[in-house]
FIVEX-881240 format. One record per residue (C-alpha): x, y, z; residue number from 1; residue in one letter. Coordinates in steps of 0.02 Angstrom, whole numbers, m for minus. Layout:
N
<X X; Y Y; Z Z; baba NUM; kolpa a>
...
% end
This chain:
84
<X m3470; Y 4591; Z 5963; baba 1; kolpa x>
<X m3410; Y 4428; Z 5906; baba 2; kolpa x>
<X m3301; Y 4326; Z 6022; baba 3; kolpa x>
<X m3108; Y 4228; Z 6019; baba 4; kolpa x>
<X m3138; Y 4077; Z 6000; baba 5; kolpa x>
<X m3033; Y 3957; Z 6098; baba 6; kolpa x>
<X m2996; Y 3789; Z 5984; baba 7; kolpa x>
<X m2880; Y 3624; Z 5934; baba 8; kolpa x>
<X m2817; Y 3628; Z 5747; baba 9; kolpa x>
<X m2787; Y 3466; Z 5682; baba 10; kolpa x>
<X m2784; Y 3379; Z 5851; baba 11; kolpa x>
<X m2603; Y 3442; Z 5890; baba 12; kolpa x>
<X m2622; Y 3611; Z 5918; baba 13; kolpa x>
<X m2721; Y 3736; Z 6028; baba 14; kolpa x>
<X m2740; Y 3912; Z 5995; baba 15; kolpa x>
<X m2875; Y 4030; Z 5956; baba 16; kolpa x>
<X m2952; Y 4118; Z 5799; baba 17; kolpa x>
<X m2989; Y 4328; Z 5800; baba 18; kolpa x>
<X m3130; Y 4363; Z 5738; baba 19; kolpa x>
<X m3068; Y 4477; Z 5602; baba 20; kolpa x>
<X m2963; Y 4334; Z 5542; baba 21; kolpa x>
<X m3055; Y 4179; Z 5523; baba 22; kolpa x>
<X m2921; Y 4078; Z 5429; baba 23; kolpa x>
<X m2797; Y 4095; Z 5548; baba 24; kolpa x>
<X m2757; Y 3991; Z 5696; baba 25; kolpa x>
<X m2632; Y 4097; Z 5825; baba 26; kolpa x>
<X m2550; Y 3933; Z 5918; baba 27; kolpa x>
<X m2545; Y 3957; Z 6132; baba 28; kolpa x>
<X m2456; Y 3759; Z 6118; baba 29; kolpa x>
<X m2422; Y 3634; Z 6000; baba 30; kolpa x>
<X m2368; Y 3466; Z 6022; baba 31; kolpa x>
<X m2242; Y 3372; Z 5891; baba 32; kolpa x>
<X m2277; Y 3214; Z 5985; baba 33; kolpa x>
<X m2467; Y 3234; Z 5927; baba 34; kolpa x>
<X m2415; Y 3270; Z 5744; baba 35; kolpa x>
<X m2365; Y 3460; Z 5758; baba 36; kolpa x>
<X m2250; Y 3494; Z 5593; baba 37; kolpa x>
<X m2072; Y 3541; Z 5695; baba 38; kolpa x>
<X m2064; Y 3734; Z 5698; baba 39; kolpa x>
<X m1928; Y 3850; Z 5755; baba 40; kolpa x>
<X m2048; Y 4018; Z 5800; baba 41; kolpa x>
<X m2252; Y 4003; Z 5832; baba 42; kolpa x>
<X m2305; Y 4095; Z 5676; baba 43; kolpa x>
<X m2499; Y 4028; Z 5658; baba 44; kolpa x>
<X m2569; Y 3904; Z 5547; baba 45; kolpa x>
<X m2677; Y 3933; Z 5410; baba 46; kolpa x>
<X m2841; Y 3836; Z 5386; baba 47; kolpa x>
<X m2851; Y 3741; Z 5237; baba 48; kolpa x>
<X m2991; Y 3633; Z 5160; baba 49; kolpa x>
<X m2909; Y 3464; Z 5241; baba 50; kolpa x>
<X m2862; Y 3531; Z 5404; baba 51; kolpa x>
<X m2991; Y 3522; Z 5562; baba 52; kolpa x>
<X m3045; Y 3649; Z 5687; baba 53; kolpa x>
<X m3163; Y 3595; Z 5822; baba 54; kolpa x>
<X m3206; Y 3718; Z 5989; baba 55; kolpa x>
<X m3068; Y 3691; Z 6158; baba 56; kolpa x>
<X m3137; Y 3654; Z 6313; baba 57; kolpa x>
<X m3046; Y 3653; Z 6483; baba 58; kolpa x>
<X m2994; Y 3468; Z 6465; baba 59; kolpa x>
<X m2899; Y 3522; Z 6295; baba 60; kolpa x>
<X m2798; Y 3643; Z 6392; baba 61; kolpa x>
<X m2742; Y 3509; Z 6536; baba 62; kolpa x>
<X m2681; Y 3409; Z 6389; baba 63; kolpa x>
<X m2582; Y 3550; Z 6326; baba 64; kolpa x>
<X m2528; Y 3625; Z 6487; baba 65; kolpa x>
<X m2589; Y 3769; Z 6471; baba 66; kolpa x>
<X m2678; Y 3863; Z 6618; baba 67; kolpa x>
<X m2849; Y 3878; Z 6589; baba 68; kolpa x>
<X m2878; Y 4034; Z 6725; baba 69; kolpa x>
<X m2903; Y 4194; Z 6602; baba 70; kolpa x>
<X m2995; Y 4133; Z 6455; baba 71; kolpa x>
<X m3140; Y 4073; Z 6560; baba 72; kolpa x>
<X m3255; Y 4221; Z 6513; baba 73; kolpa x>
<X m3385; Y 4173; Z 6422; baba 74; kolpa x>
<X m3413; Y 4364; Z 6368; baba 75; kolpa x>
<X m3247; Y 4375; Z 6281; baba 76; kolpa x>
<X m3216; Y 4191; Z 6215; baba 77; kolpa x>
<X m3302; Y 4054; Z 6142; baba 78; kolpa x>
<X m3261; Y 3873; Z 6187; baba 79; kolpa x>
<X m3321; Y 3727; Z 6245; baba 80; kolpa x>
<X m3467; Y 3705; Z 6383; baba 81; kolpa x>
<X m3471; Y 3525; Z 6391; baba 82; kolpa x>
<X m3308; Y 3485; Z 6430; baba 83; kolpa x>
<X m3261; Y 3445; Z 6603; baba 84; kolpa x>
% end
């Protein structure tokens, strides 16, 4: 079974990416003040060839604010280890 990966697209969002859909970042938080294009509902972001995708870790989700309890199963998601 593959797993959800947990991850930051384009340094100013975090979200994760279904494994059935691997173009498509669903956004848990966003940040305008990181560079986040100003949007009125969450609808995801596409991943084109000049945006970047790299693997969340806990630390990512203290800088969003976003409470980390819940997607710390390694079984179900993928993120980053070797963050602290």
């Amino acid at each position: 079974m593959d797993k959800i990966k947990l991850v930051v697209f384009n340094e100013y969002a975090l979200g994760y990416i279904m494994p059935e859909k691997p173009d498509t970042v669903y956004t848990l938080a966003d940040s305008v003040l990181r560079g986040a294009p100003f949007r009125v509902m969450t609808e995801p972001y596409y991943i084109g060839t000049r945006d970047t995708v790299r693997l969340a870790g806990k630390q990512d989700f203290d800088d969003f604010r976003v409470v980390f309890r819940g997607y710390d199963k390694l079984e179900e998601y993928e993120y980053d280890t070797n963050q602290k």
